[in-house]
LOKE-655119 format. One record per atom (N, C-alpha, C): x, y, z. Coordinates in steps of 0.02 Angstrom, whole numbers, plus 50000, padded with zeros to 5 digits. Atoms other than C-alpha are relative to their C-alpha. Example, Ala and Ser with C-alpha at 12.3 -4.5 7.8 and 13.67 -1.06 7.14 Angstrom:
500454994150000/506154977550390/500455006050000/499584994149997/506844994750357/499615005550037/
END
This chain:
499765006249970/534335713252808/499514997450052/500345002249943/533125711152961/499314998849967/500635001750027/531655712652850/499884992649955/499925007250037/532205697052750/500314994950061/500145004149949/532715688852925/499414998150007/500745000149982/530765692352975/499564996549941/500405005650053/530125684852816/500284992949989/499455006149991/531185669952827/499844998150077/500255002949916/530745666853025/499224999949998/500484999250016/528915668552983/499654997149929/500105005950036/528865655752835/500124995450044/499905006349962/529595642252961/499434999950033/500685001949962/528105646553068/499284997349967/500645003150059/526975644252925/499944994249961/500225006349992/527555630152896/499874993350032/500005003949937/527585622453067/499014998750005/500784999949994/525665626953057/499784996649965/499975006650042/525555617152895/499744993650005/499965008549998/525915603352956/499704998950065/500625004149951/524885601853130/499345002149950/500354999050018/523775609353026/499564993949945/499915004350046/523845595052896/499904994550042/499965006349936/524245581053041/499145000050022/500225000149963/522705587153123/499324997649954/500295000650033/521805586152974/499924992349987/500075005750023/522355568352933/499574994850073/500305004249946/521805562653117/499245000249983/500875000650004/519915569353090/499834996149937/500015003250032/520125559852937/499774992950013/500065007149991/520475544553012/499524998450056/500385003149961/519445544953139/499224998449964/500625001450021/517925547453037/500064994549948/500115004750060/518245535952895/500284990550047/499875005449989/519245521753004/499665000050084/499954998449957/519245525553194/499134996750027/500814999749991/517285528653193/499594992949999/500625007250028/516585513453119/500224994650043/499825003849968/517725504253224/499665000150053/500154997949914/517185510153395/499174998949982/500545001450018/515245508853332/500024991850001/499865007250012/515715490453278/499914997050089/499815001149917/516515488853472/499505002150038/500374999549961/515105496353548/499384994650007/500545004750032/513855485553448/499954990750030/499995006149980/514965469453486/499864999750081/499934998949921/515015473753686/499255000150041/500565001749978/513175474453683/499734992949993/500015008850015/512945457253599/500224995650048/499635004149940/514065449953735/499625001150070/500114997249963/513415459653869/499094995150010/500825005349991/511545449753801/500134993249985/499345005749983/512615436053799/499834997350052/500025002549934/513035434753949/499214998250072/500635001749946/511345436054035/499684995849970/500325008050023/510625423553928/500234994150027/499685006849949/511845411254003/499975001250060/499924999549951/511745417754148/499294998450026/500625001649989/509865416954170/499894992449989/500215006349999/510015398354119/500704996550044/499745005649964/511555393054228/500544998449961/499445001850057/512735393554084/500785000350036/499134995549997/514335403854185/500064997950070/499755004449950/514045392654343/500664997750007/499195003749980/515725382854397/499704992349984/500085006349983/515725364954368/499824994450043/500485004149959/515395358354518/499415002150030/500564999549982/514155368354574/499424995549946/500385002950037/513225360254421/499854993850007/499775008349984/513785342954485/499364999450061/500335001249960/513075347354653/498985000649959/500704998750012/511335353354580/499854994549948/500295007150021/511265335654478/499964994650045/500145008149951/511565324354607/499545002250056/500464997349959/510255336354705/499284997749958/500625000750060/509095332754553/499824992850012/500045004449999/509455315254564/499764998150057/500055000149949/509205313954748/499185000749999/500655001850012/507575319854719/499414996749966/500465005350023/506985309754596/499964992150011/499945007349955/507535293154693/499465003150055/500465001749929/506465298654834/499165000349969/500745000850051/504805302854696/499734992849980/500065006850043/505125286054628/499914995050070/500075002449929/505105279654826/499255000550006/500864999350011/503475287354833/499604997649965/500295000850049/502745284154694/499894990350002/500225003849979/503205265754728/499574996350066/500515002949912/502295264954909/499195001449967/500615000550015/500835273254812/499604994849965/500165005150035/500915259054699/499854995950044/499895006449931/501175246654854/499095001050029/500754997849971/499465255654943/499474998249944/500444997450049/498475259054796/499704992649939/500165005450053/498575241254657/499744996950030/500585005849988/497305230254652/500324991350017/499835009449999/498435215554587/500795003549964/499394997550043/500215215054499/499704999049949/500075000750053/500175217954312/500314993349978/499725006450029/500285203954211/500305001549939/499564998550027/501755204554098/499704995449949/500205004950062/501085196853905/500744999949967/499495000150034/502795191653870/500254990549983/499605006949984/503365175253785/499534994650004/500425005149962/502535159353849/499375001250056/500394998349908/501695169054009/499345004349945/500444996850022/500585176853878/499334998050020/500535002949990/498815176553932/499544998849945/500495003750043/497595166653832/499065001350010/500664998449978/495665165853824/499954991950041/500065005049967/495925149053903/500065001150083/499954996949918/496595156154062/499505004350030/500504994749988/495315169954069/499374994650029/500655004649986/493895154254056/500194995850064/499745004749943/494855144354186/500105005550053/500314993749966/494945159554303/499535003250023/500814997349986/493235164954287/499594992950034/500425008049969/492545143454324/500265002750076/499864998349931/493655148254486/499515003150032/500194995749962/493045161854534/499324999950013/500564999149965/491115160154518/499824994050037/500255006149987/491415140554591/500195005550081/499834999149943/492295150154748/499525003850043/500844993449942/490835166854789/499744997249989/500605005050019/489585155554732/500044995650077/500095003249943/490035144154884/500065004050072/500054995249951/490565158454989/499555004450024/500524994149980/489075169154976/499604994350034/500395003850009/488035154254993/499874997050094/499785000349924/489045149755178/499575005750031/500234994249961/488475167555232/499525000649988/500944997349998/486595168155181/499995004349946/500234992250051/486855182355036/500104997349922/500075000350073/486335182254866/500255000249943/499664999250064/487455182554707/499745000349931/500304999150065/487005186554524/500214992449979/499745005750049/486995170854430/500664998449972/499154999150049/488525174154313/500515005450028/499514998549972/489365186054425/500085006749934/500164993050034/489035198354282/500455000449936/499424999950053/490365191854176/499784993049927/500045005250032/489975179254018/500664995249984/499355005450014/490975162253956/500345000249926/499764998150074/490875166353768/500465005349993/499674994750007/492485176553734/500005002949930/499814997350062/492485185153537/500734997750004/499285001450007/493945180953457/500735003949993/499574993950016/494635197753444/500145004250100/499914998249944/494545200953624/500504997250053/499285002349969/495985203953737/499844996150086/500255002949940/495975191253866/500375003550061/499924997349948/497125200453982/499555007250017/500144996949974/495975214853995/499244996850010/500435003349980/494595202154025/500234998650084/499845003649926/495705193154172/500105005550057/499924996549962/495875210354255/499325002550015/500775002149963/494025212654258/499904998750045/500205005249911/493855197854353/500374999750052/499644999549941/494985200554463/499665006950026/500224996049964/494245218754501/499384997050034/500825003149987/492455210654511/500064995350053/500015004849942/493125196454626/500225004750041/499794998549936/494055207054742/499345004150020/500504999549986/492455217854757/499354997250017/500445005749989/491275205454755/500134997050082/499785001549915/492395198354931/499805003850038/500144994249929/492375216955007/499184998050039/500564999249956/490525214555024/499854993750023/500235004749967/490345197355055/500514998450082/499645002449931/491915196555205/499575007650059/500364995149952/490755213155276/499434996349979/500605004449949/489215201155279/499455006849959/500534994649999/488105216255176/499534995449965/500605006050045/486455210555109/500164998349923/500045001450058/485955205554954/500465001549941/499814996350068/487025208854794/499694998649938/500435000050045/485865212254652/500315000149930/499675001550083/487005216154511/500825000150016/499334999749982/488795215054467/500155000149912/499784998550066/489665223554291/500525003249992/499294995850018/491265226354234/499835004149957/500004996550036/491385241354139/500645001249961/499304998050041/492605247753993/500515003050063/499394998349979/494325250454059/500305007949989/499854994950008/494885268154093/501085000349997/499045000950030/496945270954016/499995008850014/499674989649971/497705287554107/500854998849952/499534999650044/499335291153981/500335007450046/499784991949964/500985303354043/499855004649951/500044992650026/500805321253988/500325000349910/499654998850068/502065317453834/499644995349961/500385003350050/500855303453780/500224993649989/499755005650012/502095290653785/499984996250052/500285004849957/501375276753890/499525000450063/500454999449953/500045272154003/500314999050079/499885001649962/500375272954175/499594998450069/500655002749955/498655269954266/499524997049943/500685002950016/497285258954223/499564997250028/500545002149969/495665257354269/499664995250021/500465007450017/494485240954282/499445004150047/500424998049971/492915248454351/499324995949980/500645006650022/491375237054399/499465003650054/500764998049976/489505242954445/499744995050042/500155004749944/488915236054607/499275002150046/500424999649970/487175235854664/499824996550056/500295003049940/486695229254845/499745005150034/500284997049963/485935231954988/500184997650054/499535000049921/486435235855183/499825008450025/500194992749951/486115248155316/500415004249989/499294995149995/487125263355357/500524996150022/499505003449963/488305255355459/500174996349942/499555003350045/488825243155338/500175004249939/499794996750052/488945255155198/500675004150032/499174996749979/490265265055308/500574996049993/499485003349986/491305250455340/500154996249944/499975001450039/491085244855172/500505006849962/499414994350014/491955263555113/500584999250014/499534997749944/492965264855249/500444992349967/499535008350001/493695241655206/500285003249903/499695000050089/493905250155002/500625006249995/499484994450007/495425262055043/500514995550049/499495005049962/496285246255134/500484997449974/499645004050050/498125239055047/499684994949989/500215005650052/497625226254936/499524997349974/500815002150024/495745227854910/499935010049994/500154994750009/495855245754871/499635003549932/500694998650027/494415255054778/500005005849979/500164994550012/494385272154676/499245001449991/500644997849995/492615279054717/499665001549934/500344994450075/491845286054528/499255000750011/500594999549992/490065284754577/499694996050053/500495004549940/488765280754729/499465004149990/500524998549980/487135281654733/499614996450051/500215003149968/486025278354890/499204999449993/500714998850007/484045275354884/499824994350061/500355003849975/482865267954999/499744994249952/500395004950040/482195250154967/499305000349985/500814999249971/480375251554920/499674993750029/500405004749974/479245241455031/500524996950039/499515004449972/480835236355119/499995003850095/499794996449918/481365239955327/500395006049987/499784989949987/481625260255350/500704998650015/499584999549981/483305253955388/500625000649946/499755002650041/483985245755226/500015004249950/499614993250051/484865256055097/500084996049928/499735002250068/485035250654909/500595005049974/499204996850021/486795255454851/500144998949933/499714999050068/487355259354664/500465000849984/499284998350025/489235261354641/500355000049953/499755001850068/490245261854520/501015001650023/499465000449965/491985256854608/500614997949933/499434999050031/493555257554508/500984996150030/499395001949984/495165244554533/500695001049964/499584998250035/496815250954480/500704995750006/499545004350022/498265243754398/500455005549959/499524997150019/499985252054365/500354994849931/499875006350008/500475241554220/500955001649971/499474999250006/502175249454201/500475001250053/499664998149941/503645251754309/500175007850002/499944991250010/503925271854348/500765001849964/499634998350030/505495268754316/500245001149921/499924998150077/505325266854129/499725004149964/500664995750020/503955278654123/500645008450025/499584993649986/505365292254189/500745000249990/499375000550024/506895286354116/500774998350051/499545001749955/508555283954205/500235005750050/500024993349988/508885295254337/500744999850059/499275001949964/510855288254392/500405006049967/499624992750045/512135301754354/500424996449965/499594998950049/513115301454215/500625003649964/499604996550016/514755307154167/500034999049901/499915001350052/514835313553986/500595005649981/499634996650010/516295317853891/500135006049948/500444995450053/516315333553766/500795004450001/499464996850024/517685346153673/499805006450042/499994994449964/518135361253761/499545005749951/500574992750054/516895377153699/500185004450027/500054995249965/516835392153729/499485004249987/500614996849998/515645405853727/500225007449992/
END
């Protein structure tokens, strides 16, 4: 009787074992076939996010809204005061205003020829008052080609006259030559439009030191202002140890765009957009 108790209490245990035995079995099961791949998956996605997040974060992505607000109207702020600048440099720095070829106001080669009669009837009488010498033609001819643009003719003469004045309202000697040269075109960085241009005219006279200083010194003045590109000085031969022959090659500039179109709009903007997420 007790021996068939003991075999009978000792199957139940065997099969209590069974079954964690079995249970324990089905867990390492699942962990390797389901469990596993999951948590690999989850580790995998948590890194993705994790490079995620510093990608936006390195560009400003997980900011707050208004801080973003403030750092545009900080943006903006500064490019109203660039564009401030930028117009005083214009204010200091242009020769003349651009002339707008729009419409009716277009310039012609008629205007260019009527312009130029001006101008060599006016130094022509002006040098003439002061005792000093002028080139004949002022360095410019009357025959225009028919393919040639008269507004970058009429800006020529306008560099050539305002230079031509500097030295005659400073009283320097002689002026021996006088030549406009090709037009230098500075373009922004992206290529899309010019926003300096050159007119540069070759100016030979002659004048002591002294007047050559105050001749420098009168070409960095608003409204007769002068980019330097070349000077050369030489003694006159056979002339007074005093007198200097001067070679320049002076440069009048012309913005012919406004900055503001050259840098787009720079008012803030509210735009509207579907919620995202990330």
């Amino acid at each position: 009787m007790k021996l068939a108790l003991a075999a009978h209490h000792w199957s139940e245990r065997h099969q209590v074992a069974a079954v964690v035995a079995a249970a324990g079995a089905m867990i390492v099961v699942l962990w390797l076939l389901v469990l596993g791949p999951l948590n690999l998956k989850r580790r995998e996605l948590e890194r993705e996010i994790a490079s995620m997040r510093n990608q936006l974060a390195e560009k400003d992505f997980l900011v707050g809204e208004e801080v973003l607000r403030d750092r545009q109207r900080a943006e903006i702020e500064r490019g109203h005061r660039w564009l401030e600048e930028w117009n005083e440099t214009i204010r200091r720095l242009a020769l003349m205003e651009p002339v707008r070829d729009q419409g009716d106001l277009r310039v012609g080669h008629i205007d260019f020829k009527v312009a130029l009669y001006d101008a060599r009837f006016r130094m022509t009488r002006k040098a003439r008052s002061l005792g000093i010498q002028l080139p004949p033609t002022l360095g410019m001819q009357e025959a225009v080609p028919s393919g040639e643009d008269a507004r970058k003719l009429l800006y020529q003469l306008r560099a050539l006259e305002k230079l031509t004045d500097l030295a005659l309202d400073l009283q320097v000697g002689a002026i021996r030559q006088l030549e406009p040269l090709p037009p230098i075109r500075h373009s922004v960085p992206d290529g899309e439009g010019v926003f300096l241009e050159e007119y540069p005219v070759r100016i030979l006279f002659e004048a002591d030191i002294e007047k050559l200083r105050e001749w420098l010194r009168a070409s960095l003045q608003p409204g007769r202002s002068f980019a330097l590109r070349r000077i050369r000085v030489d003694g006159v031969p056979k002339g007074a140890p005093s007198i200097l022959r001067v070679t320049a090659v002076m440069s009048g500039l012309i913005f012919p765009a406004e900055a503001a179109d050259l840098i787009g709009r720079t008012e803030e903007r509210v735009l509207y957009t579907e919620p995202m997420g990330h």
